[in-house]
FIKOLZA-1660 file (N, C-alpha, C; in steps of 0.1 Angstrom, whole numbers, plus 5000, padded with zeros to 4 digits):
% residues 165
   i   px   py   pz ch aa at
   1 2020 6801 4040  A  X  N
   1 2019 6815 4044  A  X CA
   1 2029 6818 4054  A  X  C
   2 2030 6810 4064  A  X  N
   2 2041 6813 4075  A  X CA
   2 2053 6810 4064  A  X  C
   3 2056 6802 4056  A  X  N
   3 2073 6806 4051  A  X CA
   3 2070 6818 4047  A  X  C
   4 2064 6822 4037  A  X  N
   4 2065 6846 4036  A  X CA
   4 2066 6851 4048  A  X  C
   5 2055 6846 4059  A  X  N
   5 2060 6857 4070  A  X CA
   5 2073 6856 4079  A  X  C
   6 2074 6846 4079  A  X  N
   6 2088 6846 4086  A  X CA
   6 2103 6852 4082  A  X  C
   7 2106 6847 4072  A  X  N
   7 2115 6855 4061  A  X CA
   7 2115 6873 4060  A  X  C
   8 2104 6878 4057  A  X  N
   8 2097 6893 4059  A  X CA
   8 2102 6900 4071  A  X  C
   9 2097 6890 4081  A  X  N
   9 2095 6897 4094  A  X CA
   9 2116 6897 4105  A  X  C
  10 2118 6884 4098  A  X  N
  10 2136 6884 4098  A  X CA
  10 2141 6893 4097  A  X  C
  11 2137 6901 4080  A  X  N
  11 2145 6912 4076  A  X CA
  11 2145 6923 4085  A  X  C
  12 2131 6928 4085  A  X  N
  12 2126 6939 4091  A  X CA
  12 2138 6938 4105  A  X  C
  13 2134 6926 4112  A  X  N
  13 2140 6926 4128  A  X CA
  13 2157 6934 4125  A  X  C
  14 2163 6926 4114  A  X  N
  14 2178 6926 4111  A  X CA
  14 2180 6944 4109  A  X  C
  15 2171 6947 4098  A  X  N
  15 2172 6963 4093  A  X CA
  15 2167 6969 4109  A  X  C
  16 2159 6968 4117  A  X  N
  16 2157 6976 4130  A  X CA
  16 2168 6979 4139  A  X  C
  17 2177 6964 4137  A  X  N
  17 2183 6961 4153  A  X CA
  17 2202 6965 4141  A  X  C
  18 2204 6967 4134  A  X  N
  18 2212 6975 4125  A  X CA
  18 2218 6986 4133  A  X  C
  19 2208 6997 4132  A  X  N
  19 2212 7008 4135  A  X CA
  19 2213 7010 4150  A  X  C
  20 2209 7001 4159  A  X  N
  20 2211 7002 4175  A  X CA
  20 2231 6998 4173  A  X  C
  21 2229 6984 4164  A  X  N
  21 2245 6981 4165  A  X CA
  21 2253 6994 4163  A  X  C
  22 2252 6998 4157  A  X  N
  22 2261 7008 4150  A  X CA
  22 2257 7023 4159  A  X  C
  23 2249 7024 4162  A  X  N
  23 2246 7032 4172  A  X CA
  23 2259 7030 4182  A  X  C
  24 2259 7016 4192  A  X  N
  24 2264 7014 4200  A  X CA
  24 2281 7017 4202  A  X  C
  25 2283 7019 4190  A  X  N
  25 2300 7028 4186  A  X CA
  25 2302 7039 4183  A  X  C
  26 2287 7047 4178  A  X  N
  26 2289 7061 4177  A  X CA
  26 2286 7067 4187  A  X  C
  27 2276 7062 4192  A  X  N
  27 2269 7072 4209  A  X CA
  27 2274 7061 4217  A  X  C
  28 2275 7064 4229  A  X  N
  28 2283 7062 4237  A  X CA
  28 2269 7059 4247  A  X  C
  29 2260 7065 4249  A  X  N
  29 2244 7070 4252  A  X CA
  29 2236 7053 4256  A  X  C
  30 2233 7048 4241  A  X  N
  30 2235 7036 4238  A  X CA
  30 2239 7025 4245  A  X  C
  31 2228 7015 4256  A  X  N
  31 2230 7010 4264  A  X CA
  31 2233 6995 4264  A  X  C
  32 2238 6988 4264  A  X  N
  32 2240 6978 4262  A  X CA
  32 2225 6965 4274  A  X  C
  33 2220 6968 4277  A  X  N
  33 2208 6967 4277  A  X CA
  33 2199 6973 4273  A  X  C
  34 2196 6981 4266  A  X  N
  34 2185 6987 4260  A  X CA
  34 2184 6976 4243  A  X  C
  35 2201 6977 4240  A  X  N
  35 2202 6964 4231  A  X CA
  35 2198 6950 4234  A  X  C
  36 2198 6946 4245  A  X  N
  36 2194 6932 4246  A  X CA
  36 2182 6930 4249  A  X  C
  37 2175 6947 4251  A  X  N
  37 2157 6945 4255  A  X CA
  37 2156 6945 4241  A  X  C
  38 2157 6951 4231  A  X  N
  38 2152 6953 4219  A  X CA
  38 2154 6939 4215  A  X  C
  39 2167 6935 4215  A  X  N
  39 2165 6918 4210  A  X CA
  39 2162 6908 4212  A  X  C
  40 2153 6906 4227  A  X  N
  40 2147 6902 4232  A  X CA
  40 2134 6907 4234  A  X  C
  41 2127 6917 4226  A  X  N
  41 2117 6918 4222  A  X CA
  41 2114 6914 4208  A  X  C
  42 2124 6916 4197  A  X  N
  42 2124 6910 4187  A  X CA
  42 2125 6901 4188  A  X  C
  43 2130 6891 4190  A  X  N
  43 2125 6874 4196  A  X CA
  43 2114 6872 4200  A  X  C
  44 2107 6879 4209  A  X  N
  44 2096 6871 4214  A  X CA
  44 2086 6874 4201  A  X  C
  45 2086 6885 4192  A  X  N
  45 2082 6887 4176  A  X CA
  45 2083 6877 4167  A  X  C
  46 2091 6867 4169  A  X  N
  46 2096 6861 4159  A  X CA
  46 2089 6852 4162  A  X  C
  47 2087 6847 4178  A  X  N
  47 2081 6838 4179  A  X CA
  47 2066 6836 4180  A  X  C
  48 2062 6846 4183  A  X  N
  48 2047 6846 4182  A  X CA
  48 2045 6848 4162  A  X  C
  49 2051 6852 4156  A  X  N
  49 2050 6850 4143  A  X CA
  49 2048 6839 4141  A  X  C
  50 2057 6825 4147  A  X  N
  50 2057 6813 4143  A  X CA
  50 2046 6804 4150  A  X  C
  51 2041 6806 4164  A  X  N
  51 2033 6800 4169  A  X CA
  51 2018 6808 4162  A  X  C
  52 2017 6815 4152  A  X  N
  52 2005 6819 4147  A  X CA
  52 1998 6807 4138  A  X  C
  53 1980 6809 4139  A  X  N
  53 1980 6795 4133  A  X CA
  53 1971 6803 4120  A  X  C
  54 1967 6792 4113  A  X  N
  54 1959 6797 4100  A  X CA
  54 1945 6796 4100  A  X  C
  55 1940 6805 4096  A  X  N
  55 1923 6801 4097  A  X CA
  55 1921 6789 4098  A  X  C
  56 1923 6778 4090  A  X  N
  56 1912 6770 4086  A  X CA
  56 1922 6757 4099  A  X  C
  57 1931 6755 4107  A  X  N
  57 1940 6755 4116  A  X CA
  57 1929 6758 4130  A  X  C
  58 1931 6770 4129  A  X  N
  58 1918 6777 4139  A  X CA
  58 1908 6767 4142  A  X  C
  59 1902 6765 4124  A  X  N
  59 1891 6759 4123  A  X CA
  59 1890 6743 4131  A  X  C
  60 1898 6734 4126  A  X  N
  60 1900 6723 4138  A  X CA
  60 1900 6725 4149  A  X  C
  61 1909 6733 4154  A  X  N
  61 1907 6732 4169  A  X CA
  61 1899 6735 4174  A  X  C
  62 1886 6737 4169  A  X  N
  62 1876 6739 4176  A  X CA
  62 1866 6728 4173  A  X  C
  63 1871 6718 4169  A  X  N
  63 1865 6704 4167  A  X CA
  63 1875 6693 4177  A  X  C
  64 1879 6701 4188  A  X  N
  64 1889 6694 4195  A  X CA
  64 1881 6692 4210  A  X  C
  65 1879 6680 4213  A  X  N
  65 1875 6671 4224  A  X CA
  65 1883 6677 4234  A  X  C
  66 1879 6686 4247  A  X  N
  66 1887 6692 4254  A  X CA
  66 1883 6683 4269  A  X  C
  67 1890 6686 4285  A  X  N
  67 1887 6684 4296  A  X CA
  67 1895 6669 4301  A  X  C
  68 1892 6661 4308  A  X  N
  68 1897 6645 4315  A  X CA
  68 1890 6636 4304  A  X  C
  69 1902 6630 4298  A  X  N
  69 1898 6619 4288  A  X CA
  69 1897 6609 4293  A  X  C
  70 1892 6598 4297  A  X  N
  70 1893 6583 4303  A  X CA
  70 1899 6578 4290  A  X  C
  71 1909 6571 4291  A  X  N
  71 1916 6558 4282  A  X CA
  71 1917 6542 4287  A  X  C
  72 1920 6534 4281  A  X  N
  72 1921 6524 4288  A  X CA
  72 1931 6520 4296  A  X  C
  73 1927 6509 4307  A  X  N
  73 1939 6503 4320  A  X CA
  73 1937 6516 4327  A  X  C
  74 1926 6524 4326  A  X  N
  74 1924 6533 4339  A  X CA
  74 1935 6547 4338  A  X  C
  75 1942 6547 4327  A  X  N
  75 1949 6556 4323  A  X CA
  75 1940 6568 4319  A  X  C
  76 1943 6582 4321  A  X  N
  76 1932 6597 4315  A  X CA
  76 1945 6604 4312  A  X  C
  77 1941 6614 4298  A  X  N
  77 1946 6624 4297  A  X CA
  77 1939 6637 4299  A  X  C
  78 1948 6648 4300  A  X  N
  78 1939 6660 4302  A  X CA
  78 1945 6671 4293  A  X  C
  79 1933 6674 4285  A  X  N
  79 1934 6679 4272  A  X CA
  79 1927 6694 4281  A  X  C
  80 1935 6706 4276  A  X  N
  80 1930 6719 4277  A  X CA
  80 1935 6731 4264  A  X  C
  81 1927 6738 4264  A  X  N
  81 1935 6747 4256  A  X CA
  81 1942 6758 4262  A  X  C
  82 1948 6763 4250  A  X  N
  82 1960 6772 4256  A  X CA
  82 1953 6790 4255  A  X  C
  83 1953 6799 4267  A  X  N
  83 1945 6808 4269  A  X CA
  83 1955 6820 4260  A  X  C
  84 1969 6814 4261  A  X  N
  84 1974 6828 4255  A  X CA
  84 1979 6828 4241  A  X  C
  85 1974 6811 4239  A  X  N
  85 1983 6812 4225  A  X CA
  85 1966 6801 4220  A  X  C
  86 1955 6810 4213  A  X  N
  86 1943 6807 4208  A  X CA
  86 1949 6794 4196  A  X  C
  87 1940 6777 4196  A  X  N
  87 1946 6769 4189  A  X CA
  87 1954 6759 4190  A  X  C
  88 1962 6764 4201  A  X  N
  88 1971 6753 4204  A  X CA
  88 1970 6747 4219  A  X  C
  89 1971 6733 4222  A  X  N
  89 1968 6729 4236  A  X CA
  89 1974 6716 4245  A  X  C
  90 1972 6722 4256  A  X  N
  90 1987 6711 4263  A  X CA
  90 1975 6698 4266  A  X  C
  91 1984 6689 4265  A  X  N
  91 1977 6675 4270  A  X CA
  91 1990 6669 4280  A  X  C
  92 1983 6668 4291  A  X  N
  92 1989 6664 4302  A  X CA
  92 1984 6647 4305  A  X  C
  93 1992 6638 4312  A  X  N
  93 1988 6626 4313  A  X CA
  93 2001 6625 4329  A  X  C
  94 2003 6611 4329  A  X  N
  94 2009 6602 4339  A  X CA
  94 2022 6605 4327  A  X  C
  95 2034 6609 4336  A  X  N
  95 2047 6607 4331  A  X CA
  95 2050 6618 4317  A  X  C
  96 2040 6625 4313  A  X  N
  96 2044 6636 4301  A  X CA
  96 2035 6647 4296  A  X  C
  97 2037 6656 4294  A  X  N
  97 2031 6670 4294  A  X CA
  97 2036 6676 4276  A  X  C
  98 2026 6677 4271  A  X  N
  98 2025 6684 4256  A  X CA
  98 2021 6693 4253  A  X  C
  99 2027 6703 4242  A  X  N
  99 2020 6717 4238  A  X CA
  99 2021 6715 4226  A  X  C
 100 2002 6713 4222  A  X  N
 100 2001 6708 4209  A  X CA
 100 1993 6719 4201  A  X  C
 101 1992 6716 4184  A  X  N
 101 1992 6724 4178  A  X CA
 101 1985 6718 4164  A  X  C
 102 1970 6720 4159  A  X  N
 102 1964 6712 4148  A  X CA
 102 1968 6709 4132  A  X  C
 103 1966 6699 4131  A  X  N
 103 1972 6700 4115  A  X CA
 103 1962 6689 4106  A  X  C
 104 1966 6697 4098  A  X  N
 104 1951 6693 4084  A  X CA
 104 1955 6679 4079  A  X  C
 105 1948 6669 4082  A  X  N
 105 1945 6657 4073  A  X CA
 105 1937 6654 4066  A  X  C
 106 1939 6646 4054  A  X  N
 106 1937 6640 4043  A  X CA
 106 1920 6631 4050  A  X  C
 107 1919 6623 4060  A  X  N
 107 1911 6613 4063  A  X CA
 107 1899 6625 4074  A  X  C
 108 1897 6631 4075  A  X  N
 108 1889 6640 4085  A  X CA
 108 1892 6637 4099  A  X  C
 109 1902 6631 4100  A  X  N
 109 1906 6626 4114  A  X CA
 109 1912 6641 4126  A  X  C
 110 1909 6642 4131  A  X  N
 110 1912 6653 4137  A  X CA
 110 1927 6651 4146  A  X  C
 111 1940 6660 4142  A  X  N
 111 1951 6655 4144  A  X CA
 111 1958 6667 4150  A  X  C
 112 1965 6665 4165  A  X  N
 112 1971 6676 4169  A  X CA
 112 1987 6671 4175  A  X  C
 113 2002 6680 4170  A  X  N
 113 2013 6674 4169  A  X CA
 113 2021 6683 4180  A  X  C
 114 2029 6678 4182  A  X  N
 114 2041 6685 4191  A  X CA
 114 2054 6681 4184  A  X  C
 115 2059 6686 4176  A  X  N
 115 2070 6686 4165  A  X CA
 115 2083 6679 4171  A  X  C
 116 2084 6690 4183  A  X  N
 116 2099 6688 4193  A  X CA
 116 2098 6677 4200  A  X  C
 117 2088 6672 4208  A  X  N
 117 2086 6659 4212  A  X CA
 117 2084 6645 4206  A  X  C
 118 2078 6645 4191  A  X  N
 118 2077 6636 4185  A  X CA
 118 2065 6633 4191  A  X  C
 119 2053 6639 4196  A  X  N
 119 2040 6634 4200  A  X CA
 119 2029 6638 4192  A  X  C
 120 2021 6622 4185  A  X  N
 120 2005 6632 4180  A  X CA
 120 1993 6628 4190  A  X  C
 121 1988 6635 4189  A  X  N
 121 1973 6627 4190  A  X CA
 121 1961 6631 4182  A  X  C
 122 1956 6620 4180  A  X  N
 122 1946 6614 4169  A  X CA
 122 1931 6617 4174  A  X  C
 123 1920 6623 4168  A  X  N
 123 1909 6622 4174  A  X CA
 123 1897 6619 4167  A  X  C
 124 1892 6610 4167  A  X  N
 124 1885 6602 4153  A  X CA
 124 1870 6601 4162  A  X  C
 125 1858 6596 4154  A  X  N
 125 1846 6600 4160  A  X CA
 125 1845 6591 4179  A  X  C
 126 1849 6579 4177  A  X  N
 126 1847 6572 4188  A  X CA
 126 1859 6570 4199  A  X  C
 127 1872 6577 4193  A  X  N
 127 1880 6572 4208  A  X CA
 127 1892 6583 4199  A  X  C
 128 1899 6583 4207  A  X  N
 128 1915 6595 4208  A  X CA
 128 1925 6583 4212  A  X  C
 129 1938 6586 4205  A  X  N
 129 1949 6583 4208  A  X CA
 129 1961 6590 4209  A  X  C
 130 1973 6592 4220  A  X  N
 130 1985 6596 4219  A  X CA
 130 1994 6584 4216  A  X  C
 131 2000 6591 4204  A  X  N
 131 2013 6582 4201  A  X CA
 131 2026 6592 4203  A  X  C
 132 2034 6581 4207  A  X  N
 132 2049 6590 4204  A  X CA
 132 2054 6581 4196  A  X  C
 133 2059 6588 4181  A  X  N
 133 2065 6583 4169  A  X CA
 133 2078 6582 4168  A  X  C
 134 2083 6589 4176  A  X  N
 134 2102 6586 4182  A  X CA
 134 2103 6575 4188  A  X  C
 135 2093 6575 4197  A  X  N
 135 2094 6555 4203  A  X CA
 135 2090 6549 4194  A  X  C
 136 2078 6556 4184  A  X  N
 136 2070 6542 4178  A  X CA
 136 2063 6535 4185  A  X  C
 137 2052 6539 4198  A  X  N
 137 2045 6535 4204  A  X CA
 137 2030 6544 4209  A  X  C
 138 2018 6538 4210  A  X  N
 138 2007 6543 4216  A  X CA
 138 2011 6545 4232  A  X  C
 139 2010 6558 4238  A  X  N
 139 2013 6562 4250  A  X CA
 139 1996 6561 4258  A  X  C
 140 1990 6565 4253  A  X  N
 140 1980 6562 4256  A  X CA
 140 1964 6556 4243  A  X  C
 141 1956 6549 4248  A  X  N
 141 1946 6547 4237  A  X CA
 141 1929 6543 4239  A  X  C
 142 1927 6542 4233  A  X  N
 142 1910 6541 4236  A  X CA
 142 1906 6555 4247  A  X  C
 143 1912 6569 4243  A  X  N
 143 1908 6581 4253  A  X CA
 143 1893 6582 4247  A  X  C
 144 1883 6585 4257  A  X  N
 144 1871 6592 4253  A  X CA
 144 1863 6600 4258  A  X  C
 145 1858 6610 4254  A  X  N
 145 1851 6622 4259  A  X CA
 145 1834 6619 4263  A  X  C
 146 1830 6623 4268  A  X  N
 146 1816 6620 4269  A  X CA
 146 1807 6618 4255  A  X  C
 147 1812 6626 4242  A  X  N
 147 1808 6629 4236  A  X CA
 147 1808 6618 4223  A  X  C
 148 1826 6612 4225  A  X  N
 148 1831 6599 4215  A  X CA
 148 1824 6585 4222  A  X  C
 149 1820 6584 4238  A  X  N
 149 1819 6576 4243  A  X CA
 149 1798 6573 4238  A  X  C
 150 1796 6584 4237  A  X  N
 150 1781 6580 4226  A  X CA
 150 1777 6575 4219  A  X  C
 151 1794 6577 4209  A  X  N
 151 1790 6572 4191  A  X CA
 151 1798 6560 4196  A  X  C
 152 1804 6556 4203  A  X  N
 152 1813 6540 4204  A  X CA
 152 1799 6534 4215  A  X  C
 153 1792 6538 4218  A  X  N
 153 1782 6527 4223  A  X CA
 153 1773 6530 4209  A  X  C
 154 1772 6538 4206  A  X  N
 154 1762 6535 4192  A  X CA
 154 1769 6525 4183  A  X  C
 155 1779 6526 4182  A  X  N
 155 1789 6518 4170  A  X CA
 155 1786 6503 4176  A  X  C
 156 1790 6501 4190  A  X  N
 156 1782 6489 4194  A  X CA
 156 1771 6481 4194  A  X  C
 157 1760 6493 4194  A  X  N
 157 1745 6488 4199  A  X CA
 157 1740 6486 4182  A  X  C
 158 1745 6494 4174  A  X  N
 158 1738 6495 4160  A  X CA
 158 1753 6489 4151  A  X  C
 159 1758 6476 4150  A  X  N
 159 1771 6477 4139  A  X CA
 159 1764 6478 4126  A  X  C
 160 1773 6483 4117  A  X  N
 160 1773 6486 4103  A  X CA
 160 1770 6473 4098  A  X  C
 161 1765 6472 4092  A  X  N
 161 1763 6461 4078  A  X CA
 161 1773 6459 4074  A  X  C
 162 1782 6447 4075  A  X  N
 162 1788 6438 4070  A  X CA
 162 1789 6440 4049  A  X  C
 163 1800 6437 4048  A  X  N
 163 1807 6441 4033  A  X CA
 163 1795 6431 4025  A  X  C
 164 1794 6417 4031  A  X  N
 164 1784 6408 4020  A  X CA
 164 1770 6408 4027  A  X  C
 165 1765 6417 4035  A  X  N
 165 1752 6415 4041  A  X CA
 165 1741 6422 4033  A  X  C
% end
């Protein structure tokens, strides 16, 4: 759905900011910042176009483990959402700062990415992980919320039945 809107909303910007150009050699009037607000209002258009998320997008992130995550070796991240952009949310830690954004997997695993950084994190019933996939390394692991840290002492206290039991 975002490739139609983006393309659409291109044109429109191009056909708007047209006649300011051409404006700018007939009228004299015609400010050469009034051009650069307009196109820098059209930008900040384009971009909220792109940072828009999809319903069912929406829908995960509100299955997202928010607040001070304890990890292991005493390491925490701090997971918040973002107030002006509904969906997407920065995860802060020791040494790196992310503005992340949900994406639909195959396994129910709950998965939120930062494209330009090469950072995911992973959020599965008993623990969260950040990886960076540019390194090819877990930045942080075993994060848990109050909430994961219940079903990983349950997963402990009660294990599954064994494949031949």
């Amino acid at each position: 759905m975002k490739n139609l809107i983006l393309p659409s909303f291109l044109a429109t910007c191009v056909c708007l900011l047209a006649p300011l150009v051409g404006a700018q050699t007939a009228l004299p009037s015609t400010s050469r910042t009034e051009i650069r607000s307009t196109a820098k209002q059209l930008a900040a258009g384009i971009t909220a176009a792109e940072a828009a998320l999809e319903p069912f997008e929406l829908a995960i992130a509100q299955q997202v483990h928010t607040g001070v995550l304890r990890c292991e070796l005493g390491a925490s991240v701090t997971l918040t959402g973002d107030p002006q952009s509904p969906g997407y949310f920065n995860v802060l830690g020791k040494n790196f700062r992310y503005r992340m954004f949900p994406v639909a997997t195959s396994t129910g695993a709950i998965r939120l990415e930062d494209r330009k950084a090469g950072a995911v994190w992973l959020q599965l019933s008993n623990k969260s992980m950040l990886m960076n996939q540019k390194a090819g390394q877990r930045m942080a692991d075993e994060c848990m919320s109050p909430a994961q840290l219940t079903v990983a002492q349950g997963m402990r206290d009660r294990p599954a039945p064994g494949l031949l039991d």
